[in-house]
C-alpha positions in Angstrom: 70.0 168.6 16.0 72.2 165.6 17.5 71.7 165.5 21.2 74.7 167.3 22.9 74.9 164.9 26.0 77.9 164.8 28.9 78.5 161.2 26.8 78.9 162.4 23.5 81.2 165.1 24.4 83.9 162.6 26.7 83.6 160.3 23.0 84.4 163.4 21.1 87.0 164.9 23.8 88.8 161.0 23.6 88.7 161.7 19.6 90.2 164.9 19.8 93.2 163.3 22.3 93.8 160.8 20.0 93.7 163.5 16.9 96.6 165.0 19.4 98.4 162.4 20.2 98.7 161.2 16.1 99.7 164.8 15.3 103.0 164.9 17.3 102.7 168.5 18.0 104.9 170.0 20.9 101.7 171.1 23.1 104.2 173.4 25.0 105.0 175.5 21.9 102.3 176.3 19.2 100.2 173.9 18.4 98.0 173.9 14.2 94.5 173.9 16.3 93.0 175.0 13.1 94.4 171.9 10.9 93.5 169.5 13.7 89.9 170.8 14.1 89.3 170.1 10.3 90.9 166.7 10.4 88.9 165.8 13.3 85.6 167.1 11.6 86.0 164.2 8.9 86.3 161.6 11.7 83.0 162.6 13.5 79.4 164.2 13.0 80.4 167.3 15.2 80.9 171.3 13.2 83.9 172.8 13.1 83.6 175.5 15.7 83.0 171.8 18.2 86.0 170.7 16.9 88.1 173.5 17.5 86.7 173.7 21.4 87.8 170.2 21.7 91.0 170.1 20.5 91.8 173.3 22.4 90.6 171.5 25.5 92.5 168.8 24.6 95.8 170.8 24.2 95.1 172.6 27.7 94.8 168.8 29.1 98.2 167.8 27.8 99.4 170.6 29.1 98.8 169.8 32.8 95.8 172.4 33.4 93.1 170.8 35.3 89.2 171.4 35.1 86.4 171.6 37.6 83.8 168.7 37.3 80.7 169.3 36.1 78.3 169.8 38.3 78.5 170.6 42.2 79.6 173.9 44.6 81.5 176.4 43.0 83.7 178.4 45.7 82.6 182.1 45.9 79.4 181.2 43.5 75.7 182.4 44.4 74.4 185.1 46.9 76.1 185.6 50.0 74.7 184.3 52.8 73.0 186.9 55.2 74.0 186.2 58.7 70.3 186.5 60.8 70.9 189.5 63.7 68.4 189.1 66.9 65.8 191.6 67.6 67.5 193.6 70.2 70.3 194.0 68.1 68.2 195.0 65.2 66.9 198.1 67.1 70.5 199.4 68.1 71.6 199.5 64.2 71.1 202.7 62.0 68.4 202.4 59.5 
């Protein structure tokens, strides 16, 4: 299995801009995912099904939607955070 590393997917993500951007598709209106994916599969070692993810990102990107980095905070990720109550408070709440 070829190592799927944050480096290999920017090369491939560039590839599938370029695959875009030679295509001359109106990303506004539909665009031939399909027939891009499978041109872009000749050009690199990825399957089709990566292809097809990429060039749908790729799309999304020319169309002005913008993506969270990877890594880092999410907002409203994780368990919420359970304010401490002092002890003589404790004893005056219902069990």
């Amino acid at each position: 299995m070829i190592d799927n590393t944050n480096k290999r997917s920017k090369k491939l993500q560039s590839l599938a801009a370029e695959i875009l951007a030679a295509s001359g598709a109106d990303v506004n209106g539909a665009v031939p995912i399909r027939l891009l994916a499978k041109s872009m599969t000749g050009q690199c070692d990825a399957v089709y099904e990566t292809c097809k993810r990429h060039i749908a990102k790729a799309v999304r990107v020319a169309r002005g939607h913008e993506f969270a980095a990877r890594g880092g905070a999410r907002a409203g990720a994780g368990r919420p955070r359970i304010e401490s109550v002092a002890t003589s408070e404790a004893k005056k709440l219902p069990s």
